[in-house]
C-alpha positions in Angstrom: -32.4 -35.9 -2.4 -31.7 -35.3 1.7 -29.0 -37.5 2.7 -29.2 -40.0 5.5 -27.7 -37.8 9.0 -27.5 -41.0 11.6 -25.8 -41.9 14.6 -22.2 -42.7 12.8 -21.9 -39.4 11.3 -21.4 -38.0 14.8 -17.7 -38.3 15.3 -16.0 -37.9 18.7 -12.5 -36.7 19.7 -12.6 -36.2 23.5 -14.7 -35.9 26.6 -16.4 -32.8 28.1 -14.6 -32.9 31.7 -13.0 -29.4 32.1 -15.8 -26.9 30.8 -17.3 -26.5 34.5 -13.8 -26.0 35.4 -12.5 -23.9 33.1 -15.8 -22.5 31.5 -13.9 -19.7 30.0 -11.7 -21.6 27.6 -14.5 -22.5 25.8 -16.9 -19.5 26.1 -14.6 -16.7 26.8 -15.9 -14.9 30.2 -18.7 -16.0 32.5 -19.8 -12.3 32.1 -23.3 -11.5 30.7 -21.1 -11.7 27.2 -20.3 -15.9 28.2 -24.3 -16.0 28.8 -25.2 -15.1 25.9 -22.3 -17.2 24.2 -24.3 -21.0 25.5 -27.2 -19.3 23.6 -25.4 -18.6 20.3 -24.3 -22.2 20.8 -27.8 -23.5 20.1 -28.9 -21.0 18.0 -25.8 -21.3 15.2 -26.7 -25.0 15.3 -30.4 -24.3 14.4 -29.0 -21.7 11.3 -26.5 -24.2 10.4 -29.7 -26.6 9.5 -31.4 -23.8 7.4 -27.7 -22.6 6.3 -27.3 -26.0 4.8 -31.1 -26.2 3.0 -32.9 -28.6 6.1 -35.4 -25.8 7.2 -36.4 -22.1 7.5 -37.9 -21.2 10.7 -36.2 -20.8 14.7 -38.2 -19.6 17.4 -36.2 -18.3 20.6 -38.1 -17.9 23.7 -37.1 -16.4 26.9 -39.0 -17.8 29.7 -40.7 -16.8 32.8 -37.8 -19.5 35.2 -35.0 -18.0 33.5 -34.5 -20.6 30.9 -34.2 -19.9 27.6 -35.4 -22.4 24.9 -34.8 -22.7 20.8 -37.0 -24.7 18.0 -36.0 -25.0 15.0 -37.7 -27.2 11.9 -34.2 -29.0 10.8 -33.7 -32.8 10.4 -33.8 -33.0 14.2 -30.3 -34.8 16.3 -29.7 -37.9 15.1 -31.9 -40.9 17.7 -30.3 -43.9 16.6 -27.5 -45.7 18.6 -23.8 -44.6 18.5 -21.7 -47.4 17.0 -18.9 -46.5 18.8 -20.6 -45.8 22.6 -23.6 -47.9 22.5 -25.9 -44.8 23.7 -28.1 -42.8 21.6 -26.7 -39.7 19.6 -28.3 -37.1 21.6 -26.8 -37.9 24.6 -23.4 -38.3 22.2 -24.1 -34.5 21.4 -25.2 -33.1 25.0 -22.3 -34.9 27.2 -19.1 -35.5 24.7 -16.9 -32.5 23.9 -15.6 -32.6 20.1 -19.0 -34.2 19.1 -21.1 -33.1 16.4 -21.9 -33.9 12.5 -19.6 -31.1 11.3 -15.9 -32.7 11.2 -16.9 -33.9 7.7 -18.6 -32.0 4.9 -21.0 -34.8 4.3 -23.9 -33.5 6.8 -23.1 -30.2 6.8 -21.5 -28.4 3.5 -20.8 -25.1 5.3 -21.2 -24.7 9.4 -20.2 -21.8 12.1 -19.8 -24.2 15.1 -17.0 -25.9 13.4 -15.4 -27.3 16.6 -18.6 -29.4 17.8 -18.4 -28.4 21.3 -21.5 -26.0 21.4 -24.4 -28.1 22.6 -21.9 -29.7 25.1 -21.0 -27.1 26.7 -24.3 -25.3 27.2 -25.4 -28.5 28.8 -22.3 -28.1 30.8 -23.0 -24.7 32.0 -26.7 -24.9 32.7 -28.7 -26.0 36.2 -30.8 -28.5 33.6 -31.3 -29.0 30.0 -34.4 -30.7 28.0 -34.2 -31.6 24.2 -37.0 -32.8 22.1 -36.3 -33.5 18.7 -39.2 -34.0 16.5 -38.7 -36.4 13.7 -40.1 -40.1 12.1 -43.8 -39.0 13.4 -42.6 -39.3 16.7 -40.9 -37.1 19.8 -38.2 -38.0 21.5 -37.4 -36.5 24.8 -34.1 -36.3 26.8 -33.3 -34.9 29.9 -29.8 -33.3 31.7 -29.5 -31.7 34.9 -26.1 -30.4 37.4 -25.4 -32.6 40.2 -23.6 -32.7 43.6 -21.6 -35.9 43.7 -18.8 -36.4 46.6 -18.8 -32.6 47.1 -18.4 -31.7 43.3 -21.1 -30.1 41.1 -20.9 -32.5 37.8 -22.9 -30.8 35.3 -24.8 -31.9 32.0 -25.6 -35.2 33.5 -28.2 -37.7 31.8 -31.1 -38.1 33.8 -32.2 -41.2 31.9 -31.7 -42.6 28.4 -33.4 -41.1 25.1 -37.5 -41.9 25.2 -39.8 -41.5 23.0 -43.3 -39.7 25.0 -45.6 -41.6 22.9 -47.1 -38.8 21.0 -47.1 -38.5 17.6 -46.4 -35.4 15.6 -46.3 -34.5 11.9 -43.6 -31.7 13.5 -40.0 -32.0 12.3 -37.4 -30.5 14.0 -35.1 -30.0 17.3 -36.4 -27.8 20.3 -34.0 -27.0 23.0 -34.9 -25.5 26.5 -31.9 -24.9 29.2 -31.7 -22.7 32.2 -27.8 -21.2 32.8 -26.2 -22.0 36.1 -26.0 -19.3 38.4 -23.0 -20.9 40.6 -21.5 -20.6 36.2 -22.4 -16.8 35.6 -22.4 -13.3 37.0 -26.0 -12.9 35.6 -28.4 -15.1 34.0 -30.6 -12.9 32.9 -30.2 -12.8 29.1 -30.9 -9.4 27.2 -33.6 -9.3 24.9 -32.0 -6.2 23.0 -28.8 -8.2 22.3 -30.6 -11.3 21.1 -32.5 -9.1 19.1 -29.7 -7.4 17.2 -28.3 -11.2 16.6 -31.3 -12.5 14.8 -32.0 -9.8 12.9 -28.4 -9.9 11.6 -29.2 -13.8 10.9 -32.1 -13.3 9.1 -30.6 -10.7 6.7 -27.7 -13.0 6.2 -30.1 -15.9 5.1 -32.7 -15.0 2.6 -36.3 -16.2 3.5 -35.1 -17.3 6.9 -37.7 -16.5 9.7 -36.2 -16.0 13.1 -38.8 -14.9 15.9 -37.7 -14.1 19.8 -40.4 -14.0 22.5 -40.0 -12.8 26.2 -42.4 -14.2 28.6 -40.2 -13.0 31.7 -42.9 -10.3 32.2 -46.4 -11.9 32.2 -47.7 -8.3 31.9 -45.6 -7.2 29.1 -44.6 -10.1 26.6 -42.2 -9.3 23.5 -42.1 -10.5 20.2 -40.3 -9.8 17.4 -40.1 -11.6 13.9 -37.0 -10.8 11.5 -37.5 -12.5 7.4 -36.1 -10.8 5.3 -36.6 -11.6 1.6 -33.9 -9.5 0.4 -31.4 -10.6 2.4 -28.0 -8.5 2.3 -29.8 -6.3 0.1 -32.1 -5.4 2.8 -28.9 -5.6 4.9 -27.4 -2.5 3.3 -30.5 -0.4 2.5 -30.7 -0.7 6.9 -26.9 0.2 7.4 -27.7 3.4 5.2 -31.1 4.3 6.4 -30.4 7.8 7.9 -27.1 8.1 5.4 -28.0 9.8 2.0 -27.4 7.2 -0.5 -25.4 8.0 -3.7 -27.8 5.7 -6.1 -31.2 4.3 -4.8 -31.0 0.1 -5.4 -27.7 -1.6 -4.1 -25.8 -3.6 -6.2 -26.3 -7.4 -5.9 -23.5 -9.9 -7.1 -23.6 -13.6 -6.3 -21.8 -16.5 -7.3 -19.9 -20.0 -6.1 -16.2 -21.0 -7.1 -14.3 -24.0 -5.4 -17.2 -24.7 -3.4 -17.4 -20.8 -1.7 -20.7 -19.3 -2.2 -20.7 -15.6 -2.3 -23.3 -13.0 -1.7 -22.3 -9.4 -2.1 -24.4 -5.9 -1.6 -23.1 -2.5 -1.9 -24.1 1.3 -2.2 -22.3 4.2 -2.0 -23.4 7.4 0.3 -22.5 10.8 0.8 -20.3 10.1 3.7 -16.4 9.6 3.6 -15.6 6.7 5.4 -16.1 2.6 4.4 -17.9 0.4 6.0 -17.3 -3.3 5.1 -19.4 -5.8 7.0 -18.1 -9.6 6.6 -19.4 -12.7 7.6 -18.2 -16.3 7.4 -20.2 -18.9 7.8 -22.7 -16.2 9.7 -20.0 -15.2 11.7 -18.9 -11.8 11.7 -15.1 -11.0 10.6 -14.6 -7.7 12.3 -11.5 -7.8 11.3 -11.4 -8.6 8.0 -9.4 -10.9 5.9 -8.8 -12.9 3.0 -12.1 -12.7 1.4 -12.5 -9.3 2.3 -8.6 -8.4 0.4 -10.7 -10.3 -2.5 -13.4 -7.7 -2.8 -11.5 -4.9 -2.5 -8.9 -5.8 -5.0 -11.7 -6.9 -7.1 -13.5 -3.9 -6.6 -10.8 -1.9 -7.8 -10.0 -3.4 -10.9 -13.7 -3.5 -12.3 -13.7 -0.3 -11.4 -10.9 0.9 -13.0 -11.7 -1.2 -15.7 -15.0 0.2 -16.8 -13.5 4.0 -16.2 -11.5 3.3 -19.1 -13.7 1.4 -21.4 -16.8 4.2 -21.0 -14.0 7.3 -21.5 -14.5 8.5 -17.7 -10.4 7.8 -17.4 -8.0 9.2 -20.6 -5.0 7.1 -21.7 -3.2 9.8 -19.9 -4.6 9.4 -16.7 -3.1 7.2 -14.3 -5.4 4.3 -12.5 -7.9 5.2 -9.7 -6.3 3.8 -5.6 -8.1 1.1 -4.1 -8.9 3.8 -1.1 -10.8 6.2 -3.4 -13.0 3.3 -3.8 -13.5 3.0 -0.5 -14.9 6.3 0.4 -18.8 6.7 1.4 -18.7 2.8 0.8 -20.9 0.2 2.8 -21.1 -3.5 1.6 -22.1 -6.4 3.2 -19.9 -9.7 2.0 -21.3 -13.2 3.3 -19.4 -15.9 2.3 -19.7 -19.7 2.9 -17.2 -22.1 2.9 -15.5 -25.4 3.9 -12.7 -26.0 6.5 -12.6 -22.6 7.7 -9.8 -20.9 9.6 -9.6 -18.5 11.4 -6.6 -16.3 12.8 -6.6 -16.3 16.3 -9.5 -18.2 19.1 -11.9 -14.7 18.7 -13.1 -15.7 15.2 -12.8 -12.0 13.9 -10.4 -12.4 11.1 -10.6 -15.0 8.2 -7.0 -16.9 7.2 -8.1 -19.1 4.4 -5.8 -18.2 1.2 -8.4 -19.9 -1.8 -10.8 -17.3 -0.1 -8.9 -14.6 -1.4 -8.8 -15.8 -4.3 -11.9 -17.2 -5.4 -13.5 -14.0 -4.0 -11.4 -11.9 -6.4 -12.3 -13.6 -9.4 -16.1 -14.2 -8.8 -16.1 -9.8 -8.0 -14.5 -9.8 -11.0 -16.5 -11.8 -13.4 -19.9 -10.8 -11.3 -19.3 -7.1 -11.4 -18.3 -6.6 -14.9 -21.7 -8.9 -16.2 -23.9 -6.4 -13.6 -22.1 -3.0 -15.4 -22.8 -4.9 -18.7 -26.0 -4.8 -18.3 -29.0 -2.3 -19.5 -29.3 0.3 -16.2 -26.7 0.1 -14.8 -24.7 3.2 -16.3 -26.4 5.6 -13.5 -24.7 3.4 -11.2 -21.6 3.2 -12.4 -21.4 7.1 -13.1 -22.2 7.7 -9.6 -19.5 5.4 -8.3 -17.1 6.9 -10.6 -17.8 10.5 -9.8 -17.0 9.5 -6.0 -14.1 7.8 -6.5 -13.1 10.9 -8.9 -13.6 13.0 -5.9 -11.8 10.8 -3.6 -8.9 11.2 -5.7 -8.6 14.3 -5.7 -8.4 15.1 -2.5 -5.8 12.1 -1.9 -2.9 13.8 -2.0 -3.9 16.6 0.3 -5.2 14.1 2.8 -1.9 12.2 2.4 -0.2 15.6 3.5 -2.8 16.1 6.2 -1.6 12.6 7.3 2.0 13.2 7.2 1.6 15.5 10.0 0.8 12.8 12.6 4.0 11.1 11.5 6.3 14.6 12.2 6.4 13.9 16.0 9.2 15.9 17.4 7.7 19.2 15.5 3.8 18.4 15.7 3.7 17.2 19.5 5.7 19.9 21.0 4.2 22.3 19.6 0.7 20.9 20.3 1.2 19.4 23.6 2.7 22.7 25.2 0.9 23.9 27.9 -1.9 21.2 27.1 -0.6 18.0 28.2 -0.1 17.0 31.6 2.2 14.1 31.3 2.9 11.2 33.7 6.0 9.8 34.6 5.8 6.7 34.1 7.6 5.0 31.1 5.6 1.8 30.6 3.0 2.4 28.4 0.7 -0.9 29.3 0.3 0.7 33.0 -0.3 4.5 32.1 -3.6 6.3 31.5 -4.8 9.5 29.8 -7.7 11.3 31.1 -9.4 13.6 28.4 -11.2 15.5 30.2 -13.8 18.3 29.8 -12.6 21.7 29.8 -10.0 23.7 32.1 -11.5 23.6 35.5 -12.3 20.1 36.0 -8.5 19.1 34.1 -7.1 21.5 36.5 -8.8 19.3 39.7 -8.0 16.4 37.9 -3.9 17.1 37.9 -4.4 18.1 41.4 -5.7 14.8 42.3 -3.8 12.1 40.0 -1.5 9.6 40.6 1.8 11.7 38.8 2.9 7.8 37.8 0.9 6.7 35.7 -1.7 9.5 35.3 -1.8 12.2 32.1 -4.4 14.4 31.9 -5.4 16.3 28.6 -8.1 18.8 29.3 -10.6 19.8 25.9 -10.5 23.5 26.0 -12.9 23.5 22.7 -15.1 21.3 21.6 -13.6 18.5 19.0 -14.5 18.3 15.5 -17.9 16.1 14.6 -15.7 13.4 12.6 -19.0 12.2 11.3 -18.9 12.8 7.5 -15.5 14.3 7.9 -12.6 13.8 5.7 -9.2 12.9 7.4 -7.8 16.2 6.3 -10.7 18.3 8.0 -10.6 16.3 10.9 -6.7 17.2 11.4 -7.6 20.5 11.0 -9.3 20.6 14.8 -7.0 21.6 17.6 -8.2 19.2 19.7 -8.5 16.5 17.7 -5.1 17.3 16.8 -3.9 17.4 20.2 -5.5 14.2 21.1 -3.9 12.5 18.2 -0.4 13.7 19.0 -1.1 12.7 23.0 -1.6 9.2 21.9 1.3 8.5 19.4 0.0 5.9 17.6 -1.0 7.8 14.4 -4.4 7.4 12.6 -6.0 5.2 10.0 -3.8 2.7 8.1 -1.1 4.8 10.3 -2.2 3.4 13.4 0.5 1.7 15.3 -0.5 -0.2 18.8 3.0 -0.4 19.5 3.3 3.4 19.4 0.5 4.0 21.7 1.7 5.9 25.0 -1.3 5.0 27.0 -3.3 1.7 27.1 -6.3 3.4 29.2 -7.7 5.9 27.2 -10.2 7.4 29.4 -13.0 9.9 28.8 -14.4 11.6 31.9 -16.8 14.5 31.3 -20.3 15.7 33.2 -23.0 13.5 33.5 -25.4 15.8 31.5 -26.4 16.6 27.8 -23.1 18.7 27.1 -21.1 15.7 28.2 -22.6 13.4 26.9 -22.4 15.1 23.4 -18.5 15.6 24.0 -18.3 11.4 24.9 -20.2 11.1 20.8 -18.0 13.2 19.5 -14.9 11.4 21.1 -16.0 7.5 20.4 -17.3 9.1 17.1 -13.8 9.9 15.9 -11.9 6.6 17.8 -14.8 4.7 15.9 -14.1 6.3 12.5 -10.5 6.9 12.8 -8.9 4.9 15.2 -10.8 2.3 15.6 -8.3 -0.5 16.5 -8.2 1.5 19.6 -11.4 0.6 20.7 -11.5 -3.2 19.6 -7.8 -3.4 21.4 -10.0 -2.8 24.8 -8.2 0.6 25.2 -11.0 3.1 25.4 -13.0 4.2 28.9 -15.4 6.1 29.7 -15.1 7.1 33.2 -18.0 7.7 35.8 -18.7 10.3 37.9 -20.9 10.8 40.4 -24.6 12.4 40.9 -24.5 12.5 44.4 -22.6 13.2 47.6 -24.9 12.1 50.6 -23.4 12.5 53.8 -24.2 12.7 57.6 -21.9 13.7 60.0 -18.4 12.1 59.4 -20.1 9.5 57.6 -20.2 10.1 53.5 -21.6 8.2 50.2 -21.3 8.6 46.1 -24.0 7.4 44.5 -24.2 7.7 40.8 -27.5 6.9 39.7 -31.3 7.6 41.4 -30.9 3.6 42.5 -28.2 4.2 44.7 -29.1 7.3 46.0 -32.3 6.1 47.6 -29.8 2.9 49.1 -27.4 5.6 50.9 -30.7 7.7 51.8 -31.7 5.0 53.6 -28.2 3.5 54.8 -27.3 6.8 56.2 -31.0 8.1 57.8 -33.4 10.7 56.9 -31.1 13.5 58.2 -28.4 13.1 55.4 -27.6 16.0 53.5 -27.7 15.6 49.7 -25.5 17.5 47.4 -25.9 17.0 43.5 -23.0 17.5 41.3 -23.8 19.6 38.2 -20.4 19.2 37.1 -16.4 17.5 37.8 -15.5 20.9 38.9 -17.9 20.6 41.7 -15.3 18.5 43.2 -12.5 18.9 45.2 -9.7 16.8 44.4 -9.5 14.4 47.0 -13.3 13.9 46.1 -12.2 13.6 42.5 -9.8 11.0 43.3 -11.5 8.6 45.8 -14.8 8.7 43.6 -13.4 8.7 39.9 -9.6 8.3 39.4 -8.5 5.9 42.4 -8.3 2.2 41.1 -9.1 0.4 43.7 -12.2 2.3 44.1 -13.4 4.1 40.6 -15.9 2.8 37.9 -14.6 2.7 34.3 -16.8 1.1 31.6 -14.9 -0.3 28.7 -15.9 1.0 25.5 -16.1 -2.4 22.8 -17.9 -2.9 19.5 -19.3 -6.2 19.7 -21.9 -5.4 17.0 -20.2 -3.6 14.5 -23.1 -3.3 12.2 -24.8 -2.0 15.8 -22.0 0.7 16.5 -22.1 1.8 12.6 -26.1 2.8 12.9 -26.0 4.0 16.1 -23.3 6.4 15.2 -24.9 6.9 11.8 -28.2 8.4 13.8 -26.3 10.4 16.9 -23.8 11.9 15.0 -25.3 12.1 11.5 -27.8 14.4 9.5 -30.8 12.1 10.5 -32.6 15.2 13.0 -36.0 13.2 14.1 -34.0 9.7 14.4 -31.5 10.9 16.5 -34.2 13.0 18.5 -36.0 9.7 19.0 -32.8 7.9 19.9 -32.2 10.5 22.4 -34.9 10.6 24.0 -35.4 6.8 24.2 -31.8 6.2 25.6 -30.2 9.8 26.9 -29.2 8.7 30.2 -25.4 9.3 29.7 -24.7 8.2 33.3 -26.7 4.6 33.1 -24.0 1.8 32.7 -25.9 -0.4 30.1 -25.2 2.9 27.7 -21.6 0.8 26.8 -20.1 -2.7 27.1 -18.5 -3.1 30.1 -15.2 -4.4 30.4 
């Protein structure tokens, strides 16, 4: 029977008065990343009414003014009174920080805004905001909008109370239209690729759920797309190993719930040799892992090692299979949902909660030994077995491989000799590397650096394809090797932030094919190897230019066809216009004021903000998938466009 969801269960703890001020306390950066935050806002509030069994459907539509609007069929926002404030609850929910349904688990068993201060603060942040909610046969209708008053903009203002339009609908539900403020954001113009990638990793983590995104921002060329997926996380892994070559066709499917934390878990092993865990709480993505994640894997191993020695595969003799050898060629997706969440830090990446672990542990447990009990699964099981048989017995020569990285007075001298052209600087936090492509252009690049706080590292071979690589292979490349013993933080579980040498890791290669592969290669192996280094903000790429158009004394860079038509025309028809085929094209004092001087230079910050993004986009560039990664290519190889990479 649905509960009762009225104007008392909205509970308050403080007003909404700093968010205009301070947007980025509560959305993180008023970069194109913060813009698409006040969307999330809305949209998590819809999937926690589906989440928690009150509908099945959100429609997202990007409009033609710039707004952006959400429906949803939930219970609709509360229209009664507020006890406590005398005005209705949807202007509780729209103007009062800390306000929402979700401080108890009486409305809302599980939830991802846990804080309450999402609808808030979009209103906050927006020029105007409109809400219908759609519910007792009628609508209801209430409108905000940004105001001047005594020479301060007030936003998220009531422009009247809550009305009903006098129309009656069988509809039930809450729609949502709002239009960012541009006086808030650097851009308002939300991306329809990143939205995209969001819902469709919403529908797979909500079975049946039917998530559809429109554009209407180009009359001539509307969008639509429609994620449901029926499988759910099932489907979820089946897509992260599309172009991978799975090790058993049908993923295995565990689900269960223990002290009130559901679980849904798919796995499948592949070929490859590295594992990719994907974790969600509450929807939310746990990049960085935690306690319900430790639960899996401990889990994981002791099934494992449990049915190796019940079916024979493991002698008395033997000793126990590592947790790490049932990691490799590994991708899972874990979704859990739970009560009272907590998370380790403000970011949201990394799951504290203790009973997590675990209750995770033991429902892997008791799940994963019922699926290997039953009739077909012995093919599965083989299969797992005979990787994790594998991965053993290489452990020990990766472990040596590994040690190398550790033997630093030996391994960097001899690696770094002649290779390395160190800075002077002693501060780590202020000093950059430049990996640049081959001799000539390193050799312009010392010439033009800042000795300080400058290294360079020229690639005098091309690195190793760390795609599908063990650790021990991939140590076996002189570069890679090099670049390893240049950085100092060692590799894998090794890595060590406080050992880093340089907290600007920064590639710079030609703006063509060949450097462009040499950038995949490099983020392929940070991504697979060393990847804290990338989610600690660490990794650049930097950006040369096409073109040098000049007239006279008078000179511009542009580096893209865009701005090369603007200096064209800024500097007259007469300009002279020289394309660089290459860094070494340069002279240094070119080099410098174009690519390596601060105050003037373009870096784009390398960041994995989709992780289940980054792991199938590396999958199909760097992978065995030939016609995908043609495709891909050809769709998207324009290695000097900015949009190519987060930037920082």
């Amino acid at each position: 029977m649905q509960k009762s969801y009225k104007a008392s269960d909205i509970k308050i703890l403080e007003g909404l008065d700093a968010v205009r001020l301070r947007p980025g306390m509560y959305i993180g950066t008023t970069g194109i990343k913060g813009l698409h935050h006040i969307l999330w806002e809305i949209v998590d509030n819809s999937m926690d009414e589906i989440t928690n069994g009150y509908g099945n459907y959100i429609e997202i539509i990007l409009h033609e003014d710039g707004s952006a609007s959400v429906e949803d069929n939930g219970r609709g926002i509360p229209v009664d009174i507020h006890p406590q404030l005398g005005v209705s609850a949807v202007q509780v929910v729209f103007t009062q920080l800390h306000a929402g349904g979700k401080f108890d688990n009486d409305n809302y068993a599980t939830s991802g805004g846990l804080h309450g201060v999402g609808a808030s603060v979009t209103n906050a942040l927006s020029e105007w905001l409109n809400v219908e909610i759609y519910k007792n046969n009628q609508i209801y209708r209430m409108e905000f909008e940004s105001k001047t008053l005594k020479g301060e903009v007030k936003g998220g203002l009531p422009k009247g109370p809550l009305t009903t339009t006098g129309k009656k609908t069988k509809k039930q539900g809450t729609y949502i239209r709002f239009k960012p403020d541009g006086r808030i954001f650097e851009s308002t113009v939300f991306n329809f690729d990143t939205i995209k990638r969001r819902i469709k990793e919403l529908a797979f983590l909500n079975k049946g759920a039917k998530i559809t995104l429109i554009d209407r921002r180009n009359a001539d060329d509307e969008q639509s797309i429609t994620y449901c997926y029926e499988g759910g996380v099932i489907d979820f892994v089946k897509d992260l190993n599309e172009v991978k070559t799975p090790c058993f066709k049908t993923p295995v499917y565990i689900s269960g719930t223990e002290n009130n934390i559901q679980m849904e878990l798919a796995f499948q092993y592949t070929d490859g040799y590295t594992d990719n865990i994907f974790s969600y709480v509450n929807n939310i993505p746990t990049s960085e892992g935690g306690t319900h994640e430790t639960g899996f894997k401990s889990g994981l191993t002791r099934v494992m090692n449990d049915v190796a020695r019940k079916s024979g595969f493991l002698k008395d003799k033997d000793e126990n299979y590592k947790g790490d050898d049932f990691l490799e060629g590994l991708t899972a997706v874990l979704s859990i949902k739970m009560q009272n969440v907590q998370f380790e830090g403000q970011t949201k990446t990394k799951l504290g909660n203790p009973e997590a672990r675990i209750a995770i542990e033991h429902l892997v447990v008791t799940e994963l030994h019922k699926f290997f009990a039953s009739s077909g699964a012995k093919a599965t099981m083989d299969a797992i077995l005979k990787k994790a048989a594998i991965a053993a017995k290489v452990r020990e020569e990766a472990r040596k491989a590994k040690e190398i990285t550790r033997q630093k007075n030996s391994i960097e001298s001899f690696n770094l000799v002649g290779k390395l052209s160190n800075c002077t600087g002693k501060r780590a936090a202020d000093n950059e590397l430049y990996i640049v492509e081959g001799d000539s252009a390193g050799g312009t690049c010392k010439q033009a650096r800042n000795r300080h706080y400058q290294a360079i590292l020229p690639l005098r071979g091309k690195p190793l394809n760390a795609e599908k690589k063990r650790i021990d292979q991939v140590l076996e490349n002189v570069e890679i090797r090099t670049i390893i013993s240049a950085l100092g933080c060692g590799i894998g579980e090794d890595y060590d932030e406080d050992d880093l040498n340089f907290h600007k890791v920064i590639i710079l290669s030609d703006a063509d094919q060949d450097g462009g592969h040499i950038r995949a290669i490099l983020l392929t192996f940070f991504y697979r190897y060393m990847k804290e280094l990338i989610t600690g903000g660490h990794v650049y790429i930097g950006m040369p230019p096409l073109y040098k158009v000049s007239r006279k004394d008078n000179v511009e860079y542009a580096y893209n066809d865009d701005e090369l038509a603007a200096a064209k025309e800024k500097l007259g028809g007469k300009s002279e216009i020289q394309r660089y085929k290459g860094l070494g094209e340069m002279n240094a004092e070119q080099l410098w004021e174009t690519t390596m001087d601060p105050a003037r230079r373009t870096l784009i910050q390398v960041s994995i903000d989709d992780a289940a993004e980054a792991e199938r986009l590396v999958s199909v560039l760097m992978g065995d998938a030939i016609e995908k990664r043609k495709a891909f290519i050809i769709e998207n190889a324009n290695f000097n466009r900015e949009d190519n990479f987060k930037v920082g």
